[in-house]
Residue, then its C-alpha position, 0 to 999 in steps of 0.5 A: x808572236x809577240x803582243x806587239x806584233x799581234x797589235x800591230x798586224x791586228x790593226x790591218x783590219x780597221x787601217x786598212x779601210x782609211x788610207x786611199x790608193x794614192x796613200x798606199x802607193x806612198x806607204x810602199x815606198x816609203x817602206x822601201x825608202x827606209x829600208x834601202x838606199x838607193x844605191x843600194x837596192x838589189x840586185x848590184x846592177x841594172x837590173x827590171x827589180x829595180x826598174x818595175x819598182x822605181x816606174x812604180x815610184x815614178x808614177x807616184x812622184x807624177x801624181x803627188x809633187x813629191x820631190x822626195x821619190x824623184x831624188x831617190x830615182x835619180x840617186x839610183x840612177x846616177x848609181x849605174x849611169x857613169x859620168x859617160x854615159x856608160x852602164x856600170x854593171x848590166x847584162x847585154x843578152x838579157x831582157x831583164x836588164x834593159x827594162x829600168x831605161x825607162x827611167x831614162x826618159x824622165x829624166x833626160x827631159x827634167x834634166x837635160x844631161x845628155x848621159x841618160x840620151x847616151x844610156x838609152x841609145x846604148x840599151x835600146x839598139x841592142x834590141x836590133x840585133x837580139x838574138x831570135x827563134x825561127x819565127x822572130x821571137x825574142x830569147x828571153x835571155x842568151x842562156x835560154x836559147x830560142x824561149x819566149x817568156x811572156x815577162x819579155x814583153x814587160x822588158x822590151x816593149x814599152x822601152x822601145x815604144x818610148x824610144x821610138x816615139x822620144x828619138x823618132x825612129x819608129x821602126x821600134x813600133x813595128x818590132x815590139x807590136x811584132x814581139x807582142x802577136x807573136x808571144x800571143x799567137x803561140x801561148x794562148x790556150x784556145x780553152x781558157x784565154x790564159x797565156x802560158x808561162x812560155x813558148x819554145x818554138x825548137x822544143x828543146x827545153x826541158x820544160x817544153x811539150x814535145x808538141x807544140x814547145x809550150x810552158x807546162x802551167x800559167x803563171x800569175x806574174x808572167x801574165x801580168x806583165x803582158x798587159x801591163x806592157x801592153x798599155x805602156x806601149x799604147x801610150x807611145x804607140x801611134x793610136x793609127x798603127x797597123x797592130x793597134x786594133x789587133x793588139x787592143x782585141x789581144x788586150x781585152x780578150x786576155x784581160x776578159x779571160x782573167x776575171x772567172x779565175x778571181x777568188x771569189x772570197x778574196x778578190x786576189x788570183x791564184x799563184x797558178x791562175x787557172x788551178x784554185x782548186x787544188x788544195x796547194x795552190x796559193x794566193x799570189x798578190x803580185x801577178x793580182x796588183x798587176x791585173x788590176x792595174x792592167x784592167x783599172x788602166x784599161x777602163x780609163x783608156x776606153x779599152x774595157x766597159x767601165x762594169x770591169x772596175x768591179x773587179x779591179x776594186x775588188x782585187x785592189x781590197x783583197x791585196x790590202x787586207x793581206x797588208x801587215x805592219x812592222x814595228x816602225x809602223x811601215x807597210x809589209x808587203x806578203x804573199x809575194x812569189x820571187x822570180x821563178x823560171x818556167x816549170x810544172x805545177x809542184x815547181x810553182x808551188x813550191x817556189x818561196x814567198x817574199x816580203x816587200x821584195x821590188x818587183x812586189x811592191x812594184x806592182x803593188x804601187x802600179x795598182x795604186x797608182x792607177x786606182x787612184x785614177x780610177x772611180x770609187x765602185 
């Protein structure tokens, strides 16, 4: 390493410490800011990459004024919405690809143009024809004929709630609260609370056990999402929906089921939640970032006593002491697990890390963001 390097990465323990939670959401995106150009963030098309990180980027521009990250949102956008309305390049049969509508919303309403209407109502309709399992679940994607993933969620459902409520066309709440039981009932492990990674309800997945279709492991991230998309969804959802109160039990139980498998050193969660300790199991900071905003986010609700924020604060600090610096003195974002598809225990483990990736420093600005919301402990 060279003395440089180690200066700057050294300086992690005092600089860490100064900034606030608002601050740290800003430094995420200023660093993505420099490194790509809207137009140019990966992957080339419509894609929940870009989506998670510019929400992310959204509720900063909400918070700070900062015109800045609602033009670099916009340039994205305009990148992939054509003059009429059309999408240049998504794919129809997956989830993943319907999520970044959310950015839509905003701006049809600061901007009125009628092209983001259109972009809405070509993605959100699909859902009415969405290819299912026996029960009514969602495939995740067409190449995965009859799987649920709990990511899923994150993809569909608060896109449909705020399309629901936006264009007053309400039968959306009743499908996704549908979707969200339906994942719940059928991959939460009666033992832990944890949901499992995935349900093959036809069992014929690779991955699948034989008996009840289910995902071999519970994985960091996709847990993360169910929350996250949870509360999206209460935001839109009518507060007397038939769902509400069983879904907010669904929320609070899963979130309670997290808190025992937090490290007790570090504050963060494992890449594999419930198997610390195993000796290869590793430290994992985006499904972390993604349970604190969800916990944080849920005390300001009214859906968990505000005694939960002990541990959203100290995720939050253990997410920020693993932050290094480059020469530039731009934050890198680490310990960041890439996108994976449903396998064993070795298959998570062995899946590689990433620096400042989107869908990391994503849900590294969702934490901040709403820690910034959240009182000091």
């Amino acid at each position: 390493m060279q003395a440089s390097e180690r200066n700057i990465q050294d300086s992690t323990t005092t600089t860490n410490h100064v900034k606030s939670p608002i601050q740290w959401a800003e430094a995420a995106c200023e660093a993505l800011m420099a490194k790509f150009e809207p137009e140019q963030l990966p992957p080339d098309r419509f894609h929940y990459h870009q989506g998670v990180f510019l929400s992310g980027m959204e509720k900063c521009w909400r918070e700070t004024n900062d015109d800045k990250y609602y033009s670099y949102i916009k340039r994205w956008v305009d990148s992939q919405i054509l003059p009429d309305g059309s999408i240049k390049k998504y794919n129809p049969e997956e989830l993943d690809d319907i999520q970044p509508g959310v950015l839509l919303f905003n701006l049809y309403e600061q901007t009125g143009d009628e092209r983001y209407k259109k972009a809405l109502h070509t993605l959100v309709p699909l859902l009415k024809s969405w290819k299912t399992n026996p029960s009514g679940g969602f495939w995740h994607k067409e190449r995965y004929p009859n799987q649920m993933w709990l990511d899923g969620l994150y993809m569909a459902g608060p896109i449909a709630a705020q399309f629901g409520k936006t264009f007053g066309e309400t039968d959306y709440f009743d499908m996704m609260t549908y979707q969200a039981i339906l994942m719940e009932k059928h991959t939460k492990d009666p033992n832990t609370g944890l949901l499992y990674h995935g349900w093959d309800e036809t069992k014929a997945a690779a991955w699948a056990d034989p008996a009840t279709g289910l995902a071999p492991e519970f994985w960091g991230r996709a847990i993360g999402w169910y929350p996250v998309a949870l509360l999206e969804m209460f935001e839109y959802l009518p507060a007397d929906h038939k769902d509400k109160a069983e879904l907010t039990s669904i929320l609070q139980d899963l979130l309670l089921a997290l808190l025992p498998y937090q490290d007790a050193a570090t504050g963060l969660w494992y890449q594999v939640v419930d198997k610390g300790d195993l000796a290869d199991n590793w430290l994992e900071n985006s499904c972390t970032a993604l349970y604190v905003h969800a916990i944080a986010k849920a005390v300001r609700f009214g859906y968990l006593d505000p005694k939960y924020l002990t541990y959203a604060w100290k995720g939050y600090q253990g997410v920020i002491d693993t932050l290094k610096f480059d020469e530039n003195g731009h934050v890198i974002i680490g310990q960041i697990c890439i996108g994976t598809g449903i396998g064993d225990y070795a298959h998570y483990i062995a899946r590689p890390t990433s620096e400042n990736d989107l869908h990391g420093a994503g849900a590294f600005i969702l934490m901040c963001v709403e820690m910034s919301l959240a009182p000091q402990a």
